[in-house]
N, C-alpha and C positions, 0 to 999 in steps of 0.2 A: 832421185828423191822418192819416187813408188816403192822402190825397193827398201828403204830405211821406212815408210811407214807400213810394210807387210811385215819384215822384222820383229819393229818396235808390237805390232797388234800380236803378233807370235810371241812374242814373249810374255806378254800380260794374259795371255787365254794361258799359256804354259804353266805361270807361274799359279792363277787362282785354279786352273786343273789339281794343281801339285799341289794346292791349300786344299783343296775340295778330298783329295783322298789320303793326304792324312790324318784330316779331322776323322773321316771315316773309317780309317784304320785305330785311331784313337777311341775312336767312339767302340769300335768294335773289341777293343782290347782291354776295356777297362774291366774291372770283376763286379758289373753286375747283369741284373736278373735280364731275357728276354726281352722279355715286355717293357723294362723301362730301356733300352737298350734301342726296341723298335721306336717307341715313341719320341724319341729323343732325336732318332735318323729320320723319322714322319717331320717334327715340326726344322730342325737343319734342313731341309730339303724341303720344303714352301717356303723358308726363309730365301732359301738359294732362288728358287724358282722365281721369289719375288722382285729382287735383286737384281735378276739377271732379265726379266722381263723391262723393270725399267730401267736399266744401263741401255737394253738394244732400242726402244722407243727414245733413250735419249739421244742416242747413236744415228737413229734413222733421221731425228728431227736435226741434227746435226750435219751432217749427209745430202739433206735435202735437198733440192736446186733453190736458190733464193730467188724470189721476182724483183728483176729490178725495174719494173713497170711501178712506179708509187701513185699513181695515178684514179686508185681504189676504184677502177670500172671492172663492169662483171664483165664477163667476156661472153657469156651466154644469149642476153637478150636485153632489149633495153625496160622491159616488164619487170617491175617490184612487185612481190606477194605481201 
């Protein structure tokens, strides 16, 4: 079962890899200028960054070990600030 879900996460980084560089080869192949050319890969690339930042925060909160203590005591001290 570990092994079908290293698979299945390889083929989803694989495939948006494989979205990621032909938009890029797109981008880079179309007939215009430099400059709109950079800015175009500047704002694609904070969009990706964005994207990819919370996919992995949603992944880590996902991931996370759950508490199953529901009992809402701290575990710190019995001192409220």
């Amino acid at each position: 079962m570990a092994d079908c879900k290293h698979t299945e996460t390889a083929a989803i980084l694989a495939f948006f890899a494989g979205a990621a560089l032909a938009a890029g080869a797109a981008l880079l192949l179309t007939p215009k200028t430099g400059r709109e050319v950079r800015e175009k890969l500047g704002d694609v690339t904070d969009d990706a960054v964005c994207k990819l930042r919370s996919a992995v925060r949603e992944a880590k909160y996902k991931v996370a070990p759950k508490s199953t203590d529901d009992t809402g005591e701290y575990e710190g001290g019995g001192c409220w600030i």
